[in-house]
PDB file of the backbone (N, CA, C, O) and the ligand in Angstrom, with CONECT records:
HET     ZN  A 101       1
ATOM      1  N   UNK A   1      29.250  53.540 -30.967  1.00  0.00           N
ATOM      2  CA  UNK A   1      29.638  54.961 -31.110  1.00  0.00           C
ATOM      3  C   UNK A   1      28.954  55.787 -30.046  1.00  0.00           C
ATOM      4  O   UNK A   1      27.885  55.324 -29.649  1.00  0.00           O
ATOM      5  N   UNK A   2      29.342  56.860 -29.538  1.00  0.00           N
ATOM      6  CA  UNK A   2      29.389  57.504 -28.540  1.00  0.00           C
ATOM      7  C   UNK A   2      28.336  58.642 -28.938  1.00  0.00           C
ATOM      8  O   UNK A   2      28.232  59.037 -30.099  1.00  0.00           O
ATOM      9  N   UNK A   3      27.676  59.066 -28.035  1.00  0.00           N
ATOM     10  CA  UNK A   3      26.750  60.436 -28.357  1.00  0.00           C
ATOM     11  C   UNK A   3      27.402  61.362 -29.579  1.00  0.00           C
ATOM     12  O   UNK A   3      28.572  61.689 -29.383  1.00  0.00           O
ATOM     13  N   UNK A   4      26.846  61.781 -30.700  1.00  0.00           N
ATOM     14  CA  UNK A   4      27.473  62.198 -31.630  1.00  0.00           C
ATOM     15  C   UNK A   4      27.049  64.059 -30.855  1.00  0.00           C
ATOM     16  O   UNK A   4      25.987  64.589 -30.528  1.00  0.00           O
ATOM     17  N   UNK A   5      28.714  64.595 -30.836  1.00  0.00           N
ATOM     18  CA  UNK A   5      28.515  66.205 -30.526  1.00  0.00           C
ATOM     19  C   UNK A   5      28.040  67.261 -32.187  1.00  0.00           C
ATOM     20  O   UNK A   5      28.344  66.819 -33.295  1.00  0.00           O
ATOM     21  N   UNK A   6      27.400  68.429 -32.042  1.00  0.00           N
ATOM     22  CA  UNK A   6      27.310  68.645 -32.933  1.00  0.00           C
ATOM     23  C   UNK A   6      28.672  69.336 -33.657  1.00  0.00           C
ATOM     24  O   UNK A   6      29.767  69.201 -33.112  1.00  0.00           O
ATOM     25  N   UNK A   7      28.536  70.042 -34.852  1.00  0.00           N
ATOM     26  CA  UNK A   7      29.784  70.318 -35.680  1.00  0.00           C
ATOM     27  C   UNK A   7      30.613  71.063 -34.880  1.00  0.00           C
ATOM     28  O   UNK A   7      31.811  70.898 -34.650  1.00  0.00           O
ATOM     29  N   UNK A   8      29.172  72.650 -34.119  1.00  0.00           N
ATOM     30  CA  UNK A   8      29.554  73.269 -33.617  1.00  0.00           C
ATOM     31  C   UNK A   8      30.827  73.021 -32.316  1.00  0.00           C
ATOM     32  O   UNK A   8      31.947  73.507 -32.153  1.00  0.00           O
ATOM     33  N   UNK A   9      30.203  72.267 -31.730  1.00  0.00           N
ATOM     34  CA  UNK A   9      30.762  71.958 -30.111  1.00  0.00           C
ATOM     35  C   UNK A   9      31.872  70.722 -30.535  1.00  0.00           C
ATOM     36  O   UNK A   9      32.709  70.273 -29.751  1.00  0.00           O
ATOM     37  N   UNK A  10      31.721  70.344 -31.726  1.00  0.00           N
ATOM     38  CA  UNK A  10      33.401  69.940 -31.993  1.00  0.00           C
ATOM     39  C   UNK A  10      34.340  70.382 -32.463  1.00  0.00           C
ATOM     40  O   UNK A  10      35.296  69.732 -32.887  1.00  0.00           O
ATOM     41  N   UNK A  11      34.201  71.730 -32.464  1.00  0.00           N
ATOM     42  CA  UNK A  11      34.970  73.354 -33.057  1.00  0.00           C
ATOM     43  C   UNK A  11      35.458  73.465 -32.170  1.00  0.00           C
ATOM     44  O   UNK A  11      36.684  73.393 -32.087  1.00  0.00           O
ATOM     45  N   UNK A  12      34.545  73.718 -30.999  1.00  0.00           N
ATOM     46  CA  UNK A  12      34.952  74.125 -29.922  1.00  0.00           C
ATOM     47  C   UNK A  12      35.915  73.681 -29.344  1.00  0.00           C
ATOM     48  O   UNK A  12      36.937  74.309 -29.065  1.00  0.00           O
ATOM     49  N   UNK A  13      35.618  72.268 -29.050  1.00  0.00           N
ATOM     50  CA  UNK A  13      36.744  71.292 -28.413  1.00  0.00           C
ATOM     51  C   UNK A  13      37.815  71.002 -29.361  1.00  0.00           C
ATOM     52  O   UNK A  13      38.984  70.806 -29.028  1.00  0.00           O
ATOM     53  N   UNK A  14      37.532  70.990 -30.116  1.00  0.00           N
ATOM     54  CA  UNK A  14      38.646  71.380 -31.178  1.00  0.00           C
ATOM     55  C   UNK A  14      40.333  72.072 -30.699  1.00  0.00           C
ATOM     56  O   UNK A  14      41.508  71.714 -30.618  1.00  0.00           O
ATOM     57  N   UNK A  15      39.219  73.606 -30.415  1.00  0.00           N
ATOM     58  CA  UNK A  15      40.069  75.187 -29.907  1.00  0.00           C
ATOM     59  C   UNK A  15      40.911  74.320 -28.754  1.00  0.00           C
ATOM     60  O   UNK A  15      42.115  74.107 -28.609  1.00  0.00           O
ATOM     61  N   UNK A  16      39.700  73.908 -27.981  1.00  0.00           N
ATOM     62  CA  UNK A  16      39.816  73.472 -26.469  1.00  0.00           C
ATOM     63  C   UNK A  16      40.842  72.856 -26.093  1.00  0.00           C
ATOM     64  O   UNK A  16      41.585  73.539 -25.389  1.00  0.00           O
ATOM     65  N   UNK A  17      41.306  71.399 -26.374  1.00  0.00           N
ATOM     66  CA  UNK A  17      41.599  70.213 -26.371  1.00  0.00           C
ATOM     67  C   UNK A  17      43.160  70.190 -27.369  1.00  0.00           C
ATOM     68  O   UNK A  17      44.285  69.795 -27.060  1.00  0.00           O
ATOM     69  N   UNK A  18      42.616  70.811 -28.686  1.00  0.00           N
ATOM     70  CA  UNK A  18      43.535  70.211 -29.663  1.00  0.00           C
ATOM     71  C   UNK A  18      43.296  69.141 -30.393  1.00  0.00           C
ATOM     72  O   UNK A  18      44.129  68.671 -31.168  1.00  0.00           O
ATOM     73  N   UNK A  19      41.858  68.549 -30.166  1.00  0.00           N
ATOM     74  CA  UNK A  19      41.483  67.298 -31.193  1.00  0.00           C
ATOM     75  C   UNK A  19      40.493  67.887 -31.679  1.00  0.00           C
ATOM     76  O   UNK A  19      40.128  69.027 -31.392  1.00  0.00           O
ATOM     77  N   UNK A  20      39.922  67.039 -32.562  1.00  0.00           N
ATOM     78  CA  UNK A  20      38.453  67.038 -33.270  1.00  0.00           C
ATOM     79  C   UNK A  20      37.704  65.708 -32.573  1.00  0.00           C
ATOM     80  O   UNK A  20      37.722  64.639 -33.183  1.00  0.00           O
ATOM     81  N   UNK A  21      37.106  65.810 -31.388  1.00  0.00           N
ATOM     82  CA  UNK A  21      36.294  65.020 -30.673  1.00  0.00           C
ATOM     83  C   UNK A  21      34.828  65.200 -31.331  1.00  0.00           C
ATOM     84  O   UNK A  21      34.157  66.115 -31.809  1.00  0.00           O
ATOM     85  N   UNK A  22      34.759  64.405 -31.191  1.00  0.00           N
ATOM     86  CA  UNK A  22      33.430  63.718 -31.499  1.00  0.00           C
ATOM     87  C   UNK A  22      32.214  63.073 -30.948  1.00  0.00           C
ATOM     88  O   UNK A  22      31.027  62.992 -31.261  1.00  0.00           O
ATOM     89  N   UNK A  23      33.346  62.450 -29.560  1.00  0.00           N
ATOM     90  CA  UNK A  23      32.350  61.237 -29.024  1.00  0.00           C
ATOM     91  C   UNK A  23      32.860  61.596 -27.536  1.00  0.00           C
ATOM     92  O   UNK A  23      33.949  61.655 -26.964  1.00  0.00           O
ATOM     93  N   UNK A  24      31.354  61.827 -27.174  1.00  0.00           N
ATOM     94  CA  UNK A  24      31.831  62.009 -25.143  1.00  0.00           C
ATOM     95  C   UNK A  24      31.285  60.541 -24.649  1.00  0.00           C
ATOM     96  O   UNK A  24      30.633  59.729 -25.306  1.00  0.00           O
ATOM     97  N   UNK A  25      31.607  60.474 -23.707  1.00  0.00           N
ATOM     98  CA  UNK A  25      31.302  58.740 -22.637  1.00  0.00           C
ATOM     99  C   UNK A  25      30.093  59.009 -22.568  1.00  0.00           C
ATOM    100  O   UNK A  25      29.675  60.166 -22.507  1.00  0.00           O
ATOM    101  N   UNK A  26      29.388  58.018 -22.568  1.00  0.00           N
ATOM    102  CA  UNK A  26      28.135  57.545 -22.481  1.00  0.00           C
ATOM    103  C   UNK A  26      27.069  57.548 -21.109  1.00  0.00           C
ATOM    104  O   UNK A  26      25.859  57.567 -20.882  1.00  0.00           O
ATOM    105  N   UNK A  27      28.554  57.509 -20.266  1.00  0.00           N
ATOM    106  CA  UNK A  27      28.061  57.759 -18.924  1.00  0.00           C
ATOM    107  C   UNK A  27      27.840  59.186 -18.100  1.00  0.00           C
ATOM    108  O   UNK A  27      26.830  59.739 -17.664  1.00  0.00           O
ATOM    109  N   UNK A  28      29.408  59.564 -18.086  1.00  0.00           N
ATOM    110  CA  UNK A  28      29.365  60.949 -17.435  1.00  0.00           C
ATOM    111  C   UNK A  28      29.516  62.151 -18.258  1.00  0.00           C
ATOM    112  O   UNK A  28      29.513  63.311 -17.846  1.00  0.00           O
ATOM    113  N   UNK A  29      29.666  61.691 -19.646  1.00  0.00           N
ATOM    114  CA  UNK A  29      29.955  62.885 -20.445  1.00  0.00           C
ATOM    115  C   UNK A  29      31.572  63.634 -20.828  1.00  0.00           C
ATOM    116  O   UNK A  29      31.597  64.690 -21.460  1.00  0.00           O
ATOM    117  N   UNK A  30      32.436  63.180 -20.521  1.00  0.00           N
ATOM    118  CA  UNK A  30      33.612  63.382 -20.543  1.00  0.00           C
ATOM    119  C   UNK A  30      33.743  63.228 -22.327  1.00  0.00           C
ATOM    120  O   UNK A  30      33.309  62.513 -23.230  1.00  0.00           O
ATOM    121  N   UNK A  31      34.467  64.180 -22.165  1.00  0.00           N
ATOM    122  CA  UNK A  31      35.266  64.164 -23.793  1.00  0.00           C
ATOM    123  C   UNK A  31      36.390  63.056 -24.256  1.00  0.00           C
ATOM    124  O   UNK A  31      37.468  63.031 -23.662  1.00  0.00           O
ATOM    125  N   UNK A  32      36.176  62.343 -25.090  1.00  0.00           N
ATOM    126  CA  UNK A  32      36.639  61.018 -25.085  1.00  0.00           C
ATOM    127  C   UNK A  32      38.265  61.495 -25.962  1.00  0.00           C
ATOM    128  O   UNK A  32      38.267  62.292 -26.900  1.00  0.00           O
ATOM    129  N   UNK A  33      39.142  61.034 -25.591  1.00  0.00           N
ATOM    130  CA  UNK A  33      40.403  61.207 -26.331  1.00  0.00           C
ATOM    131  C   UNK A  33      41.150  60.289 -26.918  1.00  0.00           C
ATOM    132  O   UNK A  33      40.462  59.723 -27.768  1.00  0.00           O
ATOM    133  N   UNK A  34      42.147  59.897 -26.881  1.00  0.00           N
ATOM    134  CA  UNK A  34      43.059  58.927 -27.541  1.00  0.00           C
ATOM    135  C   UNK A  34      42.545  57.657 -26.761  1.00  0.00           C
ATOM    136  O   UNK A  34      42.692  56.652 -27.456  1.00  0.00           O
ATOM    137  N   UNK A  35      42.042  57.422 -25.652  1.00  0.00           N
ATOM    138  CA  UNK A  35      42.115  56.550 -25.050  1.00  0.00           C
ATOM    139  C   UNK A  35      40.790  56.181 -24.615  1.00  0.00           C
ATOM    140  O   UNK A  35      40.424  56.849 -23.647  1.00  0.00           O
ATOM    141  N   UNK A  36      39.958  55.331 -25.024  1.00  0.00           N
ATOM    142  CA  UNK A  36      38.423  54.899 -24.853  1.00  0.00           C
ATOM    143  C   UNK A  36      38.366  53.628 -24.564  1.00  0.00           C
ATOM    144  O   UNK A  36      39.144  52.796 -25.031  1.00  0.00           O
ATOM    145  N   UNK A  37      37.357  53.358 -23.703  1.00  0.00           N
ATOM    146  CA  UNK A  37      36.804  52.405 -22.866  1.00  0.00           C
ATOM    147  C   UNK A  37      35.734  51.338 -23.828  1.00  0.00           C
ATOM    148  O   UNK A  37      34.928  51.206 -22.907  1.00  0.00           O
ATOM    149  N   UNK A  38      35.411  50.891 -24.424  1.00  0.00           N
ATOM    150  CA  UNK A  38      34.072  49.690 -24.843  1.00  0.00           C
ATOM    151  C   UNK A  38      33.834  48.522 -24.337  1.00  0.00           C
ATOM    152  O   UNK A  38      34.710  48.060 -23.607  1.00  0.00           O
ATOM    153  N   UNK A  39      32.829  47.871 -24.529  1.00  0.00           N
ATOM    154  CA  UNK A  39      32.450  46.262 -24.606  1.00  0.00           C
ATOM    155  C   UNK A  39      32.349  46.304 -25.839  1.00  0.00           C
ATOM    156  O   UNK A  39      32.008  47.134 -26.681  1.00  0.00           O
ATOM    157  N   UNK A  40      33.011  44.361 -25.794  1.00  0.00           N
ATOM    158  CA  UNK A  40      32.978  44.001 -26.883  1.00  0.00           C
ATOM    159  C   UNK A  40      31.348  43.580 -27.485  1.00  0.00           C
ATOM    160  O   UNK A  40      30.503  42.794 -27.056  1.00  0.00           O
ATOM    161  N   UNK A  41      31.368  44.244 -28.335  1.00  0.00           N
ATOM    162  CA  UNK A  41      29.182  43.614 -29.145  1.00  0.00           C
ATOM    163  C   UNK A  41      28.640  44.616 -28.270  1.00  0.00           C
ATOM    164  O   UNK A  41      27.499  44.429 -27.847  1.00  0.00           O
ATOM    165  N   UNK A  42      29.369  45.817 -27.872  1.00  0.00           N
ATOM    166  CA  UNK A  42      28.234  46.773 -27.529  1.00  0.00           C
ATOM    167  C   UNK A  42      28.347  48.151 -28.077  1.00  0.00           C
ATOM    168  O   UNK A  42      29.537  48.377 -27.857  1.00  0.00           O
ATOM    169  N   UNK A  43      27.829  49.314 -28.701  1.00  0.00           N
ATOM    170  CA  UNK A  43      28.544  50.505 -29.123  1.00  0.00           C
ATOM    171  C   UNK A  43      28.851  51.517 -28.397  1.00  0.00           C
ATOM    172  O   UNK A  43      29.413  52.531 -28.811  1.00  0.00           O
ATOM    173  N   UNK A  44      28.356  51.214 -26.816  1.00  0.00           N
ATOM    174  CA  UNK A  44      28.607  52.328 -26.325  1.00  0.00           C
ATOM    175  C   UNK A  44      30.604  53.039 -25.848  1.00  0.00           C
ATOM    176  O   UNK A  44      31.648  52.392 -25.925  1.00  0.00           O
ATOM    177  N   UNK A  45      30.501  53.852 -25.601  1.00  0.00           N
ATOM    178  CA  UNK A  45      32.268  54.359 -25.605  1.00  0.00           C
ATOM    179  C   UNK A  45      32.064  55.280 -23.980  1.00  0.00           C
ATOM    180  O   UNK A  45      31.245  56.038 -23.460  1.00  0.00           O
ATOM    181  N   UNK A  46      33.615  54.516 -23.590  1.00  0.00           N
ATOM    182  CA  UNK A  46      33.196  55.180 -22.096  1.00  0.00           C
ATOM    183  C   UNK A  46      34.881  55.697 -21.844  1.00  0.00           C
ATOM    184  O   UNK A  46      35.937  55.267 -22.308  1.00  0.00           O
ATOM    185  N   UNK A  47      34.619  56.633 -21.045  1.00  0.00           N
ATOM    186  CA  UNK A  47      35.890  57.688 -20.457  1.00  0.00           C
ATOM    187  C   UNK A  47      36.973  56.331 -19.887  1.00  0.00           C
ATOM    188  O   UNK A  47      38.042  56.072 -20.440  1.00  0.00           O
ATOM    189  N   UNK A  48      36.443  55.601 -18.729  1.00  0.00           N
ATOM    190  CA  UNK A  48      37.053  54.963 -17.988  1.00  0.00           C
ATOM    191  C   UNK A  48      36.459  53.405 -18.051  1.00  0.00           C
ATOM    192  O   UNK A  48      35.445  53.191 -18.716  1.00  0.00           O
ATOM    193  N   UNK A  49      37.155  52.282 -17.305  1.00  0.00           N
ATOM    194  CA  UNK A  49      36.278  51.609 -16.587  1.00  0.00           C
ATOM    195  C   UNK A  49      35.182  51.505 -15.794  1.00  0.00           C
ATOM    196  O   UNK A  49      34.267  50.685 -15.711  1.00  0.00           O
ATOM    197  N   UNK A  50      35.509  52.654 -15.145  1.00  0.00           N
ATOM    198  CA  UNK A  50      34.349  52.982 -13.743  1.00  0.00           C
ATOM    199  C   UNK A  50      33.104  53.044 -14.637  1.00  0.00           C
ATOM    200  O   UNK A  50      32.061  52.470 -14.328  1.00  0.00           O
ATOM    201  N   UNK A  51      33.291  53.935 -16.024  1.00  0.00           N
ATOM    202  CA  UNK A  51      32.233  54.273 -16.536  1.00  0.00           C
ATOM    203  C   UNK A  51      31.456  53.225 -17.134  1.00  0.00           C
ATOM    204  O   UNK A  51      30.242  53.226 -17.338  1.00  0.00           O
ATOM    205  N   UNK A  52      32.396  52.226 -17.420  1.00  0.00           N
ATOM    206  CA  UNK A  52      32.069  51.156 -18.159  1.00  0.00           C
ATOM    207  C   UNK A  52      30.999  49.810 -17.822  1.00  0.00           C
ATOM    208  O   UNK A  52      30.338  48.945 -18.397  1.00  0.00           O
ATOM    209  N   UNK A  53      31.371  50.342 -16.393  1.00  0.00           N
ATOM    210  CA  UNK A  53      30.846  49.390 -15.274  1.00  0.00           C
ATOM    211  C   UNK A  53      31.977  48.343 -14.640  1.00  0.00           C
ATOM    212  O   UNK A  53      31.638  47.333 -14.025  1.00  0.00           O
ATOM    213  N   UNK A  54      33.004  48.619 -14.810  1.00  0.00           N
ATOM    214  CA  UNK A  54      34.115  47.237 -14.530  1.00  0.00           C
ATOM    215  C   UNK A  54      34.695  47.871 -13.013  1.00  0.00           C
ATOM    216  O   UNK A  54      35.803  47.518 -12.610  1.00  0.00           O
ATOM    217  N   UNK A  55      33.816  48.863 -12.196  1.00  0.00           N
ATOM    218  CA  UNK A  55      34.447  49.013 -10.926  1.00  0.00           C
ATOM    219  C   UNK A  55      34.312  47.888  -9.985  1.00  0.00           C
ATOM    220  O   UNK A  55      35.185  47.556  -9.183  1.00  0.00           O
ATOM    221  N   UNK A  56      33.127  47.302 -10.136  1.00  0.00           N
ATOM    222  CA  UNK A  56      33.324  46.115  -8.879  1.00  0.00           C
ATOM    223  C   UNK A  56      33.858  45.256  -9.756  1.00  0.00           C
ATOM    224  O   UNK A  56      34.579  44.467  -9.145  1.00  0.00           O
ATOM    225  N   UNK A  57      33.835  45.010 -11.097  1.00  0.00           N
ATOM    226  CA  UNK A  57      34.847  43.618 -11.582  1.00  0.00           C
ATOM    227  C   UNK A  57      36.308  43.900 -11.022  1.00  0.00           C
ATOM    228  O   UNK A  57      36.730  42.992 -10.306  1.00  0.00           O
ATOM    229  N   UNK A  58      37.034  44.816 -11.179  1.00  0.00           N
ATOM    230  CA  UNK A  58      38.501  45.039 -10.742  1.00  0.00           C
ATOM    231  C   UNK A  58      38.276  45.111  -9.331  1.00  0.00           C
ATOM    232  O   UNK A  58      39.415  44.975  -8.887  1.00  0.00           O
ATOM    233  N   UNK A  59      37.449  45.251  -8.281  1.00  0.00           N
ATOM    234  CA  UNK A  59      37.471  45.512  -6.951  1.00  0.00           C
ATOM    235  C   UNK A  59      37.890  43.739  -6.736  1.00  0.00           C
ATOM    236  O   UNK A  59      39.001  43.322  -6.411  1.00  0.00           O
ATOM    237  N   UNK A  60      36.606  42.861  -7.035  1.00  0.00           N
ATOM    238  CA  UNK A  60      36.718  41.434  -6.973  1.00  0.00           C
ATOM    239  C   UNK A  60      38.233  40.725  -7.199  1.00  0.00           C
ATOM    240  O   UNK A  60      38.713  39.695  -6.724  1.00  0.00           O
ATOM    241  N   UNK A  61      38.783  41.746  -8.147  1.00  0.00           N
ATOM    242  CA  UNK A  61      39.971  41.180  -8.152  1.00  0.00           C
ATOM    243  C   UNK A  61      40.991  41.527  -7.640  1.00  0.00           C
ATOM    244  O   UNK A  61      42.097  41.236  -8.098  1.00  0.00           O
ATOM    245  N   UNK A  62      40.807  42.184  -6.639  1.00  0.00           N
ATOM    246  CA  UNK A  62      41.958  42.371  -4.921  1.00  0.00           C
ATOM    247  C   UNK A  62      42.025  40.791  -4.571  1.00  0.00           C
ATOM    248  O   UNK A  62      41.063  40.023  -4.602  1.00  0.00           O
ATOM    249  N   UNK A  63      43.529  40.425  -4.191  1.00  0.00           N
ATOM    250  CA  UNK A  63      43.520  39.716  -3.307  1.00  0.00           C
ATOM    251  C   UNK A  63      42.336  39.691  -2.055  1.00  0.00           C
ATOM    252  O   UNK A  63      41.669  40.720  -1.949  1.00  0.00           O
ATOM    253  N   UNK A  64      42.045  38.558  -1.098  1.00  0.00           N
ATOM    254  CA  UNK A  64      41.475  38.504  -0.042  1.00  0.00           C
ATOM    255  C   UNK A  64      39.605  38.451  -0.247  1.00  0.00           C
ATOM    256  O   UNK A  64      39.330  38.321  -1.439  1.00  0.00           O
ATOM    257  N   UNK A  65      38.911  38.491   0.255  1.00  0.00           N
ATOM    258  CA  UNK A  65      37.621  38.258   0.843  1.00  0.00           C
ATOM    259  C   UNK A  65      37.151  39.109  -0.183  1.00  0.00           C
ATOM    260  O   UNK A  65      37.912  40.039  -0.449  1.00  0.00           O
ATOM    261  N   UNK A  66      36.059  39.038  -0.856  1.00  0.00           N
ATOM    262  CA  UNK A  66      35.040  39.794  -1.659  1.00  0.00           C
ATOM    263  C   UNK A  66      34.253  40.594  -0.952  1.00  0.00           C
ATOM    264  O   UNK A  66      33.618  40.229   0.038  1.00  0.00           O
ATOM    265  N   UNK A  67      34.256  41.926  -1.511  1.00  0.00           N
ATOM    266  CA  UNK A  67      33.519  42.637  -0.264  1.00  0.00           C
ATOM    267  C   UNK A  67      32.047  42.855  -0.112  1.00  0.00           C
ATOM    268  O   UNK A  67      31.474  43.642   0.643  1.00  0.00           O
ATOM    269  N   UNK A  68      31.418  41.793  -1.191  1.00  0.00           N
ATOM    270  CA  UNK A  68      30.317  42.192  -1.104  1.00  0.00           C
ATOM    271  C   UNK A  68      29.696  41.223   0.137  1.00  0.00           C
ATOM    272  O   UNK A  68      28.565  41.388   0.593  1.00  0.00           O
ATOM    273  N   UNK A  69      30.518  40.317   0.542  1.00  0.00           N
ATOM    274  CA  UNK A  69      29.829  39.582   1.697  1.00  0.00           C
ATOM    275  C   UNK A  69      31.021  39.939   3.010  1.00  0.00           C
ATOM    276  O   UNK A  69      32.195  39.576   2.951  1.00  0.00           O
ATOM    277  N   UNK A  70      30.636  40.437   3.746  1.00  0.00           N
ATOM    278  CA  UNK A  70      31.888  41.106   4.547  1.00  0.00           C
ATOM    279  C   UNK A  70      32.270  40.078   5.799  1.00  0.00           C
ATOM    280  O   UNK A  70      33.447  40.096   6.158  1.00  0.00           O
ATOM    281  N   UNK A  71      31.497  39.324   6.377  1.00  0.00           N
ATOM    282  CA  UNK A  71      32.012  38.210   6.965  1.00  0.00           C
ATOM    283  C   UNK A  71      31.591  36.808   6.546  1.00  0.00           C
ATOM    284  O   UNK A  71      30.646  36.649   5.774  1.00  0.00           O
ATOM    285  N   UNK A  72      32.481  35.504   7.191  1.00  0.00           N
ATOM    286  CA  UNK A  72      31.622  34.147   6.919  1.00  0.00           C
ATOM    287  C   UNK A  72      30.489  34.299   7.021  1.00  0.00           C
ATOM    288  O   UNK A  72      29.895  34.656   6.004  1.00  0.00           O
ATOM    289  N   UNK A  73      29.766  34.109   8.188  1.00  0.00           N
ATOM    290  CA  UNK A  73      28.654  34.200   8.739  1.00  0.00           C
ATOM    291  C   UNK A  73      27.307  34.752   7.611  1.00  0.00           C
ATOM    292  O   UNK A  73      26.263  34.153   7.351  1.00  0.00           O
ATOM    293  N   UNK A  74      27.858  36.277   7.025  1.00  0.00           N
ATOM    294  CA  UNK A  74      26.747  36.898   6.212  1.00  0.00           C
ATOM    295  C   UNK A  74      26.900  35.950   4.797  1.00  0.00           C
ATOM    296  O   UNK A  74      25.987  35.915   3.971  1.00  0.00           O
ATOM    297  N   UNK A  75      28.085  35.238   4.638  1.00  0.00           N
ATOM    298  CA  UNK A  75      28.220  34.103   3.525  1.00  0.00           C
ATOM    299  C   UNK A  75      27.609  33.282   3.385  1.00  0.00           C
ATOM    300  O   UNK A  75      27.182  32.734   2.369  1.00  0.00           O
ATOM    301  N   UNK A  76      27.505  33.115   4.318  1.00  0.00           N
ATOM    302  CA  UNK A  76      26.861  31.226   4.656  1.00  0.00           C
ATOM    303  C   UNK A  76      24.874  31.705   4.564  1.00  0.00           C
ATOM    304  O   UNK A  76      24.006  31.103   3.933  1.00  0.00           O
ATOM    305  N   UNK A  77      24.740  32.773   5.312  1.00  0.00           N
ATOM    306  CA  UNK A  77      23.004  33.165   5.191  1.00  0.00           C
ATOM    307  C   UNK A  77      22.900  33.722   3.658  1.00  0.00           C
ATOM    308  O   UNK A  77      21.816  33.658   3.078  1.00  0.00           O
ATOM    309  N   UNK A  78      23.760  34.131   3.178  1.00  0.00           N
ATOM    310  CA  UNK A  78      23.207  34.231   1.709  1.00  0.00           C
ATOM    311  C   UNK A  78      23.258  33.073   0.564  1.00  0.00           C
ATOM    312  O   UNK A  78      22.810  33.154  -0.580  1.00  0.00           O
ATOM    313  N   UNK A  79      24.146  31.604   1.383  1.00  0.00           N
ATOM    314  CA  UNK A  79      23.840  30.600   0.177  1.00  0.00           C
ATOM    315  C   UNK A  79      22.634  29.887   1.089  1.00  0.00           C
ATOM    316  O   UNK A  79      22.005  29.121   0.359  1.00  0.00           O
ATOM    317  N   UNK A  80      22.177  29.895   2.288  1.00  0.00           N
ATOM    318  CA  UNK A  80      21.409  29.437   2.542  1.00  0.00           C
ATOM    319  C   UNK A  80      20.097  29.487   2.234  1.00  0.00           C
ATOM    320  O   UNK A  80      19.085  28.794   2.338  1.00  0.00           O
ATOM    321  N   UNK A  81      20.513  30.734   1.743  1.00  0.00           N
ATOM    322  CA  UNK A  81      18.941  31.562   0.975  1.00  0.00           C
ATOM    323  C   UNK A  81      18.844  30.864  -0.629  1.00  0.00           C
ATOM    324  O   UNK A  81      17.908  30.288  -1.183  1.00  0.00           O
ATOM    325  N   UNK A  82      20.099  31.156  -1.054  1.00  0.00           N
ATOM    326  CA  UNK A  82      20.312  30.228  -2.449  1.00  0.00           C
ATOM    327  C   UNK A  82      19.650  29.083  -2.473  1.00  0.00           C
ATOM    328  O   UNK A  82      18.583  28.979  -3.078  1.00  0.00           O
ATOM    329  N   UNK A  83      20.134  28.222  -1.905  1.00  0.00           N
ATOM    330  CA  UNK A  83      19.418  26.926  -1.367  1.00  0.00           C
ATOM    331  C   UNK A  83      18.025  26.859  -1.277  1.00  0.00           C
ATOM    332  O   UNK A  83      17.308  26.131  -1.963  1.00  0.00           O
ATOM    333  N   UNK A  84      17.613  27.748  -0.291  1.00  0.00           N
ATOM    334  CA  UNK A  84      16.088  27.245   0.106  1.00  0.00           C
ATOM    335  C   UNK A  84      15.515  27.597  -1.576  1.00  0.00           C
ATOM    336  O   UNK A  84      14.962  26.771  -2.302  1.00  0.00           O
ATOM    337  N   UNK A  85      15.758  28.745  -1.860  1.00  0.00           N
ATOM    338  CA  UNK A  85      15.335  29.431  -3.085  1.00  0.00           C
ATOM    339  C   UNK A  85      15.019  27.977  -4.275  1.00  0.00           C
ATOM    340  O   UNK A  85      14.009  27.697  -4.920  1.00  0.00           O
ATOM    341  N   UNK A  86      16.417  27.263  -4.178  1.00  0.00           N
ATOM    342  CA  UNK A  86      16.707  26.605  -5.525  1.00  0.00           C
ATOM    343  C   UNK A  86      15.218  24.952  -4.647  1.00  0.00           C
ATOM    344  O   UNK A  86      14.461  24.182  -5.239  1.00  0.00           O
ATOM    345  N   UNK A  87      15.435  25.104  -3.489  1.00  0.00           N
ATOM    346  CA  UNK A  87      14.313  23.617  -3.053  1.00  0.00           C
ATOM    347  C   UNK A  87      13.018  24.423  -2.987  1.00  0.00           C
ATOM    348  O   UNK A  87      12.029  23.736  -2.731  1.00  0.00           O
ATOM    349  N   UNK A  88      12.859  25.400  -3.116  1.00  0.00           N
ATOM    350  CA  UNK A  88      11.698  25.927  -3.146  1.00  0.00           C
ATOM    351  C   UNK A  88      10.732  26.155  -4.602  1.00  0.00           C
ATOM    352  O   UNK A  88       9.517  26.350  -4.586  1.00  0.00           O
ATOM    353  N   UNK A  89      11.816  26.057  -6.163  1.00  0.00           N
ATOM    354  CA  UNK A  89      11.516  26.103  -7.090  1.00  0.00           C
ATOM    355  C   UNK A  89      11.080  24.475  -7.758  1.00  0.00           C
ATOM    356  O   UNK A  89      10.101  24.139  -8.424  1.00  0.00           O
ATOM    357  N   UNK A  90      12.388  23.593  -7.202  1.00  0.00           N
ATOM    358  CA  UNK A  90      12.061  22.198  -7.556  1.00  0.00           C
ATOM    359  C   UNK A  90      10.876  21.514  -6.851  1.00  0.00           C
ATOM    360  O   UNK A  90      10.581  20.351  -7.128  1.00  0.00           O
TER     361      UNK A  90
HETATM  362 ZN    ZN A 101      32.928  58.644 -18.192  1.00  0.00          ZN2+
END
């Protein structure tokens, strides 16, 4: 469940809106409407995805190259690091 507003300021939005809101996003504060964002096993309630945290999950899922490694080259030095990391623990 989402930040509980008080009675007052759900009067308001009430006037405002046309609902009886209750619950703003967790993140930016937006007044939550017919349409809310969650994880599942978590209570928080969010405006959007973005809010949710699922902006780089849906980015990842563009066709083409992941952008968090922007060429081969910076690919290959970050599993190399993996690597030493993982012979460096054993
Ligand atoms: Zn939000």
């Amino acid at each position: 469940m989402g930040m509980l507003l008080s009675i007052q300021k759900s009067y308001e939005l009430l006037a405002n809106y046309g609902c009886f809101a209750r619950e703003i996003c967790d993140k930016c504060g937006s007044v939550l409407g017919a349409v809310r964002f969650t994880r599942y096993g978590e209570s928080e309630v969010y405006c959007s995805p973005e809010c949710r945290g699922d902006a780089h999950r849906t980015a990842s899922l563009r066709p083409g190259r992941p952008r968090k490694h922007k060429t081969d080259r910076e690919r290959r030095a970050v599993k190399t690091r993996q690597e030493q990391v993982y012979r460096g623990a054993s």
